[in-house]
Every structure is written in C-alpha cells, then in structure tokens.
VOMIGU-318646 format. One line per 5 residues: number of its first residue (from 1); their letters; for each residue z negated, y, x negated of C-alpha. Coordinates in steps of 0.05 Angstrom, whole numbers. Example, Ala and Ser with C-alpha at 12.3 -4.5 7.8 and 13.67 -1.06 7.14 Angstrom:
<kedos>
1) AS) -156:-90:-246 ~ -143:-21:-273 .
</kedos>
This chain:
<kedos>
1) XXXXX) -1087:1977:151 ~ -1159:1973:128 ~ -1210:1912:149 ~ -1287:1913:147 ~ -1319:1847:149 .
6) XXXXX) -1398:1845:160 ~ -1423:1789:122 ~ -1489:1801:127 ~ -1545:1770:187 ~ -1552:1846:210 .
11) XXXXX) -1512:1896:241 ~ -1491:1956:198 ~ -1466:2023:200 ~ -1399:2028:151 ~ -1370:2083:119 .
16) XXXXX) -1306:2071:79 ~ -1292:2125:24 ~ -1219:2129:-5 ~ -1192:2174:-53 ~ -1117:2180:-68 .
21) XXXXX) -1074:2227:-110 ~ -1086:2305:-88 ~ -1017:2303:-54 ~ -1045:2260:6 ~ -1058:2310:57 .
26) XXXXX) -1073:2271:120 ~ -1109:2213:141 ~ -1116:2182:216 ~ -1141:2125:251 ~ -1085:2102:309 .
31) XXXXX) -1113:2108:378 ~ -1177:2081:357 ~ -1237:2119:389 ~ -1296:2083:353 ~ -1273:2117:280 .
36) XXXXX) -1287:2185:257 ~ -1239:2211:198 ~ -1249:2269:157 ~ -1221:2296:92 ~ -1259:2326:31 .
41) XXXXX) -1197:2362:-8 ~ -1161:2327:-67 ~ -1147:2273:-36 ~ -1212:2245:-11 ~ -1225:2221:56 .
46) XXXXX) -1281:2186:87 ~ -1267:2145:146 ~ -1335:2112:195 ~ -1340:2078:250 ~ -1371:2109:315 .
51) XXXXX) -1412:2046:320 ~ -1449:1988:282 ~ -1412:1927:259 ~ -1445:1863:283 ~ -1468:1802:242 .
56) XXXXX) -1400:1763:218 ~ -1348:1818:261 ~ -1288:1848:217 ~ -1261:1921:251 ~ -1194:1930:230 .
61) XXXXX) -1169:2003:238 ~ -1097:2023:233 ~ -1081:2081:184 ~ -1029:2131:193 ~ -1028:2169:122 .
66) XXXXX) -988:2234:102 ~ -959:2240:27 ~ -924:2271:-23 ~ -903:2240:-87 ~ -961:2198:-88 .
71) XXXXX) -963:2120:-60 ~ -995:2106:-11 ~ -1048:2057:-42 ~ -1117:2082:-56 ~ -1136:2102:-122 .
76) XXXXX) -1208:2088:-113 ~ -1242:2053:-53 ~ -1311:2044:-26 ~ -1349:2014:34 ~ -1425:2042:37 .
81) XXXXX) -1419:2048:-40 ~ -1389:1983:-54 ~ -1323:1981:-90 ~ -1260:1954:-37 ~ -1220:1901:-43 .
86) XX) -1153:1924:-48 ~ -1092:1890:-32 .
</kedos>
C-alpha cells in the first residue's frame, strides 16, 4: 500500500519513484483510475497520479507487485524528489 499526504497550503502534482531489486517485473495500481504506472527496466517504476492532490488530502493507492527472489520492500523511494518514508 503506498500513502501520499499533501502537507503543504497548495495543491500538487505527485510522482512517486520506487526502485526495487531487478527481479521485480511488474507494478500496478488496483482498480484505481486516477494513477498512471509505468516501468523503467531494473526494477524502477514510477507511479503518478492522474490528478493534483489538495491542501492536507492523503491518496492511498493499492499496489499489486510481481517478484522474484527479491522482497517486496523498496530499495529506494521518492515522492517529487523527496526521499519516502518507508515502513
């Protein structure tokens, strides 16, 4: 499950960057229309929302992920360049 919060006074665009071990081959958003994903190769995928996030709203987005070997905890995540907290 991944959870934006906006804690800012504007709205904002968000784009959540996550990059896992290179036998993660798929990445999905449950029937959630308002969330673009797409993958980069080696385990990278970016997932955005369709829409801005207002002042003080969280989006939570259900993640369906496909693996090998690998866990199924990020190695590395971002939100517009900001380092996630995982956990």
């Amino acid at each position: 499950m991944l959870s934006i919060t906006n804690e800012t006074s504007q709205s904002v665009d968000w784009r959540v960057e996550l990059a896992y071990g290179d036998d993660m081959w798929a990445v999905r958003a449950s029937d959630d229309s308002g969330v673009s994903v797409w993958g980069r190769g080696d385990g990278e995928f970016v997932v955005r929302g369709t829409r801005s996030l207002s002042p003080g709203d969280t989006r939570t987005v259900r993640l369906r992920l496909g693996w090998g070997e690998s866990g199924a905890t990020p190695l590395r995540c971002t939100v517009n360049g900001v380092d996630c907290r995982l956990g």
